[in-house]
C-alpha positions as CSV (number, residue, x, y, z in Angstrom):
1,X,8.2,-9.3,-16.0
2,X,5.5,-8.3,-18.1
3,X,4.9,-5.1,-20.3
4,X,2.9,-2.2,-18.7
5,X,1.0,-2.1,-21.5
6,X,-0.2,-5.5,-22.7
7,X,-3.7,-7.0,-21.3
8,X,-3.2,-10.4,-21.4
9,X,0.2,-10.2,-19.4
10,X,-1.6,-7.9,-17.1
11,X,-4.5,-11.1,-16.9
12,X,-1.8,-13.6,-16.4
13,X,0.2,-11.9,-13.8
14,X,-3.3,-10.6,-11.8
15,X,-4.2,-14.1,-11.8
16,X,-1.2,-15.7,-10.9
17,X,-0.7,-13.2,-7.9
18,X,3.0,-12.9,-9.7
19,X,5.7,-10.9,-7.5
20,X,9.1,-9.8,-8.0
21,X,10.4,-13.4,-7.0
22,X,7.5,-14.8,-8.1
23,X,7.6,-17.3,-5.1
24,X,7.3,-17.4,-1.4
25,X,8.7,-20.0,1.2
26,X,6.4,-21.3,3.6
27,X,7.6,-23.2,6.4
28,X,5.0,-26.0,7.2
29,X,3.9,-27.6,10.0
30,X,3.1,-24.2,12.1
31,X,1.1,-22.7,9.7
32,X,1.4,-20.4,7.2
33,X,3.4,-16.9,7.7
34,X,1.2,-14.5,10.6
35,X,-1.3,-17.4,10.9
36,X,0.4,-18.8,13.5
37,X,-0.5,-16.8,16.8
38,X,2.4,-16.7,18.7
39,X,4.4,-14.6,15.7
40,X,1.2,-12.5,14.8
41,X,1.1,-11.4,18.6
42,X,4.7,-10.7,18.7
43,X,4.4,-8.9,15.7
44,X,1.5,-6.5,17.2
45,X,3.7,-6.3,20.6
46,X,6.1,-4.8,18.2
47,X,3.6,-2.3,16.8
48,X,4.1,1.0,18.7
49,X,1.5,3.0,16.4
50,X,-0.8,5.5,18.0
51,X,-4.0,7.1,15.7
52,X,-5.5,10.3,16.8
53,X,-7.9,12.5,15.2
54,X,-6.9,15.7,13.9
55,X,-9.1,17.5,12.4
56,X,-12.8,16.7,11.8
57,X,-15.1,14.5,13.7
58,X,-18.0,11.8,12.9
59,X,-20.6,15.3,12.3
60,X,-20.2,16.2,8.4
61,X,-20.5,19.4,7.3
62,X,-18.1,22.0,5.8
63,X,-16.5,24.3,8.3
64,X,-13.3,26.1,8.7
65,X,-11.5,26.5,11.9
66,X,-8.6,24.5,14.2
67,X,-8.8,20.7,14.6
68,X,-12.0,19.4,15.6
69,X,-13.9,22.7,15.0
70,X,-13.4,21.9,11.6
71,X,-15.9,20.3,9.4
72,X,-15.5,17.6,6.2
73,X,-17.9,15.6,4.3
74,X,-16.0,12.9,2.7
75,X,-12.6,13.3,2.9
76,X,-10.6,11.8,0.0
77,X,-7.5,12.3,-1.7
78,X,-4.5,13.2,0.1
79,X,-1.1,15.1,-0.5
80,X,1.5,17.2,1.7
81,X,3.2,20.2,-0.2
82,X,6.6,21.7,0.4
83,X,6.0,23.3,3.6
84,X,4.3,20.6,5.5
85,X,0.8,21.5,4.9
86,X,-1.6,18.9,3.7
87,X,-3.8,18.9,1.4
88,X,-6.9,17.1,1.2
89,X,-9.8,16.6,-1.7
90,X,-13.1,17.4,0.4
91,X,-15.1,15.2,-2.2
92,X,-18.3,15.4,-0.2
93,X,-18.2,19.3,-0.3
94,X,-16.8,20.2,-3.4
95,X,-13.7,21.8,-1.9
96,X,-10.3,21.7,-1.7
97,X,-8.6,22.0,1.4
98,X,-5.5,22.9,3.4
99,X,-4.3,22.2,6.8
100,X,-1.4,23.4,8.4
101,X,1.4,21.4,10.4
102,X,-1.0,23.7,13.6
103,X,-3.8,21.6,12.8
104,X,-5.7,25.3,11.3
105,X,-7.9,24.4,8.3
106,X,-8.9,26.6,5.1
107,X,-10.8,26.1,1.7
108,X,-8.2,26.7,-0.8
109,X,-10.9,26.7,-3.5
110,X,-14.5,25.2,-4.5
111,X,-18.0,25.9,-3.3
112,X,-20.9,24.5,-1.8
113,X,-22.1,23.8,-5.2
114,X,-21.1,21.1,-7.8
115,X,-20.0,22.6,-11.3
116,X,-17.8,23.1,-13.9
117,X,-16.6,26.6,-13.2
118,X,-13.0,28.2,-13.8
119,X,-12.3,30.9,-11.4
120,X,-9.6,33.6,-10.7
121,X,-10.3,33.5,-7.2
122,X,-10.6,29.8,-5.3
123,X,-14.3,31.0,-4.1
124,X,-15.5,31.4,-7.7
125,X,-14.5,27.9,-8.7
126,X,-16.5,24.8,-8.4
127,X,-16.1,21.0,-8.6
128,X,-17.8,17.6,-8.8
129,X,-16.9,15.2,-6.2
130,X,-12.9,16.0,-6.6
131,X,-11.6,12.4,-5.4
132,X,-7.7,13.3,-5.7
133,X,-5.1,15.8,-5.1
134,X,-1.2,16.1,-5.7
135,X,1.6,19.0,-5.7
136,X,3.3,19.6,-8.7
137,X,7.1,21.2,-8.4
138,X,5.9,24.5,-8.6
139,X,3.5,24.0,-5.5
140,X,0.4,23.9,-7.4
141,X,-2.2,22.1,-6.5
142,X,-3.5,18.9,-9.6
143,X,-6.8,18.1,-8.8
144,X,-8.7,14.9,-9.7
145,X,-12.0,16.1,-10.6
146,X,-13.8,12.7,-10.8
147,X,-17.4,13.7,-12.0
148,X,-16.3,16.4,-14.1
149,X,-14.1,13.6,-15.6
150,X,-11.4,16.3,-15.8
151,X,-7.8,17.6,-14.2
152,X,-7.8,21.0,-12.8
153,X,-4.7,22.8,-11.6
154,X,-5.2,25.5,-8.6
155,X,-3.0,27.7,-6.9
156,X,-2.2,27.0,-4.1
157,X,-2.4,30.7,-2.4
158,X,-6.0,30.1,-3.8
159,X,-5.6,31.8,-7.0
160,X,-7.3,30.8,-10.1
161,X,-8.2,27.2,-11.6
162,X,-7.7,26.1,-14.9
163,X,-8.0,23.2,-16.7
164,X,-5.1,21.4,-16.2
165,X,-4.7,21.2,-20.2
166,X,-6.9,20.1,-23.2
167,X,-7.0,16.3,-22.5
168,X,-10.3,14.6,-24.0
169,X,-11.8,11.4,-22.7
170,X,-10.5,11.2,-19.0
171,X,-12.6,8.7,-17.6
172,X,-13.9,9.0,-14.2
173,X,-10.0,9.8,-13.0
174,X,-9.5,9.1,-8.8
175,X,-5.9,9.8,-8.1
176,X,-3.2,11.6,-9.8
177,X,0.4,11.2,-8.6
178,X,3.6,14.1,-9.9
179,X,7.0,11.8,-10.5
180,X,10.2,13.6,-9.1
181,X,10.7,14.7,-12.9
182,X,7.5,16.7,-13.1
183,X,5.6,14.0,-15.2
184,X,1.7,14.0,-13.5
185,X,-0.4,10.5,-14.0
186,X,-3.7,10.0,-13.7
187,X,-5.8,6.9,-12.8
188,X,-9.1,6.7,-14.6
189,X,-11.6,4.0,-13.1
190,X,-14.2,4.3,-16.1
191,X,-11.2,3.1,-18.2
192,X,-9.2,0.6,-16.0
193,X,-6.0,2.3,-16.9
194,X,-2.9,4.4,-15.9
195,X,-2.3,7.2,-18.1
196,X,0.5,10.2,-18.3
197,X,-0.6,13.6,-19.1
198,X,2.3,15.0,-19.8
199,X,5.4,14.3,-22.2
200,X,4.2,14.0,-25.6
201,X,1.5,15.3,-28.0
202,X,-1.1,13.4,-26.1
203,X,-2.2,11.8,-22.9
204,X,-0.1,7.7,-23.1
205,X,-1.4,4.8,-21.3
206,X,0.9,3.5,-19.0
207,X,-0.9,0.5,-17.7
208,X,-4.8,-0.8,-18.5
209,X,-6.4,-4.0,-17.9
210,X,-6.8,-2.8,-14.3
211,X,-9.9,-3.4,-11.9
212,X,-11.6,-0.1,-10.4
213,X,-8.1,1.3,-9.7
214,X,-8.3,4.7,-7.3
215,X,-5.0,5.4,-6.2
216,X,-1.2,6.2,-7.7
217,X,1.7,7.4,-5.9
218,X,5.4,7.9,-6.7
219,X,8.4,6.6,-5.1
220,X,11.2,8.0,-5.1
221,X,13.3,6.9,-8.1
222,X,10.4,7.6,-9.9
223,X,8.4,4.3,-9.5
224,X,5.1,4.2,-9.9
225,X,2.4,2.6,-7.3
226,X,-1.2,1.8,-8.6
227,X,-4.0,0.7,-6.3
228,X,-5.8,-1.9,-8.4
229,X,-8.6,-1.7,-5.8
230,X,-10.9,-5.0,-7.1
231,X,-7.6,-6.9,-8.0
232,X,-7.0,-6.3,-4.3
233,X,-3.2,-5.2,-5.2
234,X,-1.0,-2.8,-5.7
235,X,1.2,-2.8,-8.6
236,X,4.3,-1.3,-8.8
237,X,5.7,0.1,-12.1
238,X,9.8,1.3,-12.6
239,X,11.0,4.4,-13.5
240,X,11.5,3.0,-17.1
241,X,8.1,2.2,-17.5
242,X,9.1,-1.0,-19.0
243,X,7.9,-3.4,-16.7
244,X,5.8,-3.6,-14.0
245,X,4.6,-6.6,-11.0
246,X,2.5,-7.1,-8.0
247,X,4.4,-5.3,-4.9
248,X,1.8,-6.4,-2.9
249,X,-1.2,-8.4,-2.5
250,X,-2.2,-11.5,-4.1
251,X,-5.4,-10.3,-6.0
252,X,-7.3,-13.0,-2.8
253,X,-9.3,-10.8,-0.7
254,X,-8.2,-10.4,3.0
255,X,-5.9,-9.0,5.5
256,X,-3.3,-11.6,6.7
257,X,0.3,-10.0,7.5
258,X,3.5,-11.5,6.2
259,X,6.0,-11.8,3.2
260,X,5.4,-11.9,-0.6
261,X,3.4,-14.5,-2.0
262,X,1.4,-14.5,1.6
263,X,0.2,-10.9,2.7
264,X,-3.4,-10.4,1.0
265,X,-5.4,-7.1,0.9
266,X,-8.8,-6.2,0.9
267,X,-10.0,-3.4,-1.7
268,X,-7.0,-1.0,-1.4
269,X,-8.0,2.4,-2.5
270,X,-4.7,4.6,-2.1
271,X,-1.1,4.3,-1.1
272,X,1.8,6.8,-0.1
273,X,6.0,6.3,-0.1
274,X,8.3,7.5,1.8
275,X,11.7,8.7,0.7
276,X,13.0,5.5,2.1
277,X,10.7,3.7,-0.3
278,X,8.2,2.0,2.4
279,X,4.6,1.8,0.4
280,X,2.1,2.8,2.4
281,X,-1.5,1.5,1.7
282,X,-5.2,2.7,3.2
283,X,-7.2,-0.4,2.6
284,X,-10.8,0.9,2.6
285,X,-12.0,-2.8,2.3
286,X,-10.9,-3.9,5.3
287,X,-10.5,-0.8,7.3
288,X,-6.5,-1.4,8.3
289,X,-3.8,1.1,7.3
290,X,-0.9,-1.3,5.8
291,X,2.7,-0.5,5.5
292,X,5.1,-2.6,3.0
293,X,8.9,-2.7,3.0
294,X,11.0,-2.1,0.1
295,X,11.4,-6.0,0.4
296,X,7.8,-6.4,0.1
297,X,7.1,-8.0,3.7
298,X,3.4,-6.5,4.6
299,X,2.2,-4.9,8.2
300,X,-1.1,-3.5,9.8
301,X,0.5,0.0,10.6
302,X,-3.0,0.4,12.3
303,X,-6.6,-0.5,12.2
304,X,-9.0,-3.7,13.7
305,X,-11.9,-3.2,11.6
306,X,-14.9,-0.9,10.7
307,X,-15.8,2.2,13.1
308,X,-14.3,5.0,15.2
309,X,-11.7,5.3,17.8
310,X,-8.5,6.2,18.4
311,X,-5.7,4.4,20.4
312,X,-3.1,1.8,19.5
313,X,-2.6,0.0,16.6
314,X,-4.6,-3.0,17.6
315,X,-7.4,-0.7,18.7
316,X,-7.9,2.2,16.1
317,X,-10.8,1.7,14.1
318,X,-12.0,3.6,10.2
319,X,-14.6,3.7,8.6
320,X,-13.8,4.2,4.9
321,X,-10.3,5.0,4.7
322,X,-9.8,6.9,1.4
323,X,-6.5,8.5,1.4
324,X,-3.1,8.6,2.9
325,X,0.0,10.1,3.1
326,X,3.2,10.4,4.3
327,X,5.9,12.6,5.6
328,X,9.4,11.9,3.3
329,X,11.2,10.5,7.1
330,X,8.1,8.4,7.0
331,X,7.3,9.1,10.7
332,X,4.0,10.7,10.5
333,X,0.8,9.4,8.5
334,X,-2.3,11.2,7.4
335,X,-5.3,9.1,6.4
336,X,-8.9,10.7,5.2
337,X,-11.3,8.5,7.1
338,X,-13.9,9.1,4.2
339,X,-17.0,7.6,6.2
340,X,-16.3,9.0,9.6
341,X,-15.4,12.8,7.9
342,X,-12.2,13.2,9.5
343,X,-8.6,13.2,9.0
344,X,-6.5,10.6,11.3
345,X,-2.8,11.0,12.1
346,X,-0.2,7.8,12.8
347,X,2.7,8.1,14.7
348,X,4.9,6.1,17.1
349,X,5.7,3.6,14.9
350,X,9.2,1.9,13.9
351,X,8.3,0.9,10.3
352,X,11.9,-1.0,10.0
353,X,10.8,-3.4,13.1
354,X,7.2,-4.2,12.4
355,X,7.8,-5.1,8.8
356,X,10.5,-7.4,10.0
357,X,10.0,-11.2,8.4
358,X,8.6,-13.0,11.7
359,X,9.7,-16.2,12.7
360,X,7.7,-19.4,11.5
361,X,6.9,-21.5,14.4
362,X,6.5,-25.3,14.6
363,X,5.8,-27.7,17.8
364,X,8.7,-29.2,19.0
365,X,7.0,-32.7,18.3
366,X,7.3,-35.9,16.1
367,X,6.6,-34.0,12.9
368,X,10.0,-32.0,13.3
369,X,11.8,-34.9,14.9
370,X,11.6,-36.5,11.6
371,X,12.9,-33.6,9.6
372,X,12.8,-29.7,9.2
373,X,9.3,-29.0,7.0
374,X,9.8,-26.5,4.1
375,X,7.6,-25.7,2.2
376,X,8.4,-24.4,-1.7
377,X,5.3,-21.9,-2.5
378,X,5.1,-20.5,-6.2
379,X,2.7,-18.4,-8.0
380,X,3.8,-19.6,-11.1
381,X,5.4,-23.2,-12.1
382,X,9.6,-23.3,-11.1
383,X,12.4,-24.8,-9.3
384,X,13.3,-23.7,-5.9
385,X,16.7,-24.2,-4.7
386,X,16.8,-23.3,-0.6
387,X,19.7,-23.4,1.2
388,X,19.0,-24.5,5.3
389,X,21.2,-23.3,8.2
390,X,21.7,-24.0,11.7
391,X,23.6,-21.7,13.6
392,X,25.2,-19.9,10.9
393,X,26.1,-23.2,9.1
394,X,24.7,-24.3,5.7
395,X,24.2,-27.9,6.4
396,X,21.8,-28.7,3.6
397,X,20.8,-27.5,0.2
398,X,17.6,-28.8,-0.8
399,X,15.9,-28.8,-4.9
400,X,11.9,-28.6,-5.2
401,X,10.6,-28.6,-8.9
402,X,7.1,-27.1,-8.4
403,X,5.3,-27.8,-11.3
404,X,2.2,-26.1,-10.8
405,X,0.9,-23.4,-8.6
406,X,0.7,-23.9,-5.4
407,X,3.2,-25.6,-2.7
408,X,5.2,-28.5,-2.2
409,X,6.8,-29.3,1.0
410,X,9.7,-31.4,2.1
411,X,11.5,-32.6,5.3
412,X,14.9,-31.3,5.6
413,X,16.8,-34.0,8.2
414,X,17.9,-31.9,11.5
415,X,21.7,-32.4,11.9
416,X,23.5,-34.0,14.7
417,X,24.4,-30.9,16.3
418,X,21.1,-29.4,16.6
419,X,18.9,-32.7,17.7
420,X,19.9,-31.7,21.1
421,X,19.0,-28.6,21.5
422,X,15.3,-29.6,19.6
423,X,14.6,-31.9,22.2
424,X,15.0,-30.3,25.0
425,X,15.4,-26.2,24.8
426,X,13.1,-23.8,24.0
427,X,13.7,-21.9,20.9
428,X,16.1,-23.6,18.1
429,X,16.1,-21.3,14.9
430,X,16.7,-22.5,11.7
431,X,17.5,-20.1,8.5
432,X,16.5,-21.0,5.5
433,X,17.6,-19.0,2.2
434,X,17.5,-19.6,-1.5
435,X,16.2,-19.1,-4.9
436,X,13.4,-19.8,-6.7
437,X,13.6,-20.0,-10.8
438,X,17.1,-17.8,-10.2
439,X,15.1,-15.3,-8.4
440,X,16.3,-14.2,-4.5
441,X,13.8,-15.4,-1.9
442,X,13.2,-13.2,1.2
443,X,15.1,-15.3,4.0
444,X,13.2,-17.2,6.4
445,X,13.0,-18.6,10.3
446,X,12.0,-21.7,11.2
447,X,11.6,-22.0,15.0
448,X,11.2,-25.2,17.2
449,X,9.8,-23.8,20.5
């Protein structure tokens, strides 16, 4: 994988869409991954999410108070401190806020004016358009202060602000993220880069050659998530900071649902993990809230397009999503619907269940009488070695040289024990496994139905 810090890998592997395998098996014939309807509408039957406002409502303005008596004007940045309470970035109004697990809401600190301004008390401080927000171990709250092109540090009983420490040249920064080892990041659009604050004489880039990134997260064995909003990815970094690749995304523009290599993204512009290490990813292009397994299989959590309304997961509307976050058992999720000025709660959701690999269909016709299409889809040149089962039995192991990017797809003959049951049930599953340049491929169906 390639260096964090070098550009032209970063070019190469942005263009290439390159992922941890660096390949993706497509069965043909039914279409590609959640194309197909019959396994995109099983997967939204699946989908038990339910989005409810909060706190906030469509009327901006700035407003204390519990729920929907309480006002925001372009919610951002996101982040839940040690007892439950979140915190949001209230870009809009130059504040930062607090909500409680009771749904009460309070200005931690900032005013109705933009500025520059250290203060003892919260109320005497002031911001420009603070985008992003995170907790530090001591319960501190790190503020992105975007058009002050600066990192403040407030605390959190709304005590003084300071400058988070002498740092020169921050460039427009839109998230920050704290690592389980106290280490803060900062993600600076005017620069296209990833940068740590802390550890060393000076602030070290992490990761440049990025496209208006907005968001970081950590994970938790210290992993870093970027949002590389106009590469429509997100990148995920190791704990060593040696290497880094596309978690998810394919740097096409869209929305499509399904494994690595397939699942595309619109402009995400901020992503959350969960203790189990699920990414989760607010996609302000394309107004869906995504969630990604640690496998890298990609879901709508919730979301249908631009606008307002609660409901289900094939009903919720945003407008704007800007930030999200998570609860550690990943069971409850907090978006800032920037556009709408409100803050959104998910819940009801099995996240093991609706990132599950669906099946691949084909028609039972003459295309799979004469063989079992697979497809061998890489995002860089290889060899794919895929193992096909029926029934628990390997019964043939197939070699595709793919020299190009792209796909290449060949006809795998359906053995005597399973002609049968093609022609004349239902549903025959096939498994197909395997390898691609000595990398593990996600498993895959493919269903005759």
């Amino acid at each position: 994988m390639p260096s964090p810090r070098s550009r032209s890998a970063r070019a190469a592997a942005v263009s290439a869409g390159l992922l941890a395998g660096g390949a993706a098996v497509v069965i043909a014939g039914g279409g590609t991954g959640l194309n197909d309807t019959r396994a995109a509408a099983a997967v939204r039957a699946e989908n038990g999410a339910s989005v409810v406002t909060i706190a906030g409502s469509q009327r901006k303005g700035i407003r204390n108070g519990l729920g929907s008596e309480a006002r925001f004007r372009k919610p951002a940045g996101l982040a839940i401190d040690g007892e439950e309470n979140l915190i949001i970035a209230d870009a809009g109004n130059n504040r930062i806020r607090r909500m409680t697990p009771d749904g009460e809401v309070s200005t931690v600190a900032g005013s109705r004016y933009s500025g520059k301004r250290d203060g003892r008390r919260g109320s005497s401080t002031t911001f420009n358009d603070p985008e992003g927000v995170a907790v530090d171990r001591n319960g501190d709250i790190l503020v992105a202060d975007t058009l002050n092109q600066t990192v403040r540090r407030t605390r959190s009983d709304g005590g003084a602000t300071v400058s988070f420490r002498p740092v020169r040249g921050v460039f427009r920064v839109k998230g920050i993220a704290v690592d389980p080892g106290g280490g803060v990041y900062t993600i600076e659009e005017g620069a296209n880069w990833l940068r740590k604050l802390t550890g060393g004489n000076r602030p070290r880039v992490i990761l440049d050659g990025l496209h208006k990134p907005s968001g970081v997260a950590s994970g938790p064995d210290g992993s870093l998530y970027v949002a590389d909003t106009d590469h429509q990815q997100v990148l995920r970094i190791g704990p060593a900071r040696k290497s880094f690749y596309a978690f998810a995304g394919t740097s096409n523009y869209g929305a499509q649902d399904g494994g690595p290599g397939l699942a595309t993204l619109g402009r995400p512009a901020a992503v959350a993990v969960d203790r189990a290490g699920y990414v989760y990813i607010a996609d302000v292009g394309t107004n869906r809230i995504r969630i990604v397994s640690p496998r890298g299989v990609m879901a709508t959590l919730a979301g249908v397009g631009q606008g307002y309304r609660n409901g289900g997961a094939g009903v919720a509307r945003f407008n704007g999503p800007r930030g999200i976050a998570v609860t550690p058992d990943g069971e409850t999720v907090y978006v800032s619907d920037y556009r709408n000025n409100a803050i959104r709660k998910i819940t009801g959701f099995d996240r093991e269940r609706i990132t599950r690999a669906a099946p691949y269909a084909v028609r039972r016709d003459r295309t799979l009488l004469r063989g079992i299409p697979v497809t061998c889809a890489g995002n860089q040149p290889g060899r794919c070695v895929l193992q096909v089962s029926y029934q628990g039995q390997k019964f043939a192991t197939v070699g595709i040289d793919l020299g190009y990017i792209g796909r290449r797809t060949v006809y795998v003959r359906i053995p005597r024990a399973a002609r049968t049951s093609v022609r004349q049930e239902d549903r025959t599953t096939f498994r197909v496994t395997g390898r691609f340049s000595g990398r593990r491929i996600a498993p895959y169906n493919v269903v005759a139905r």
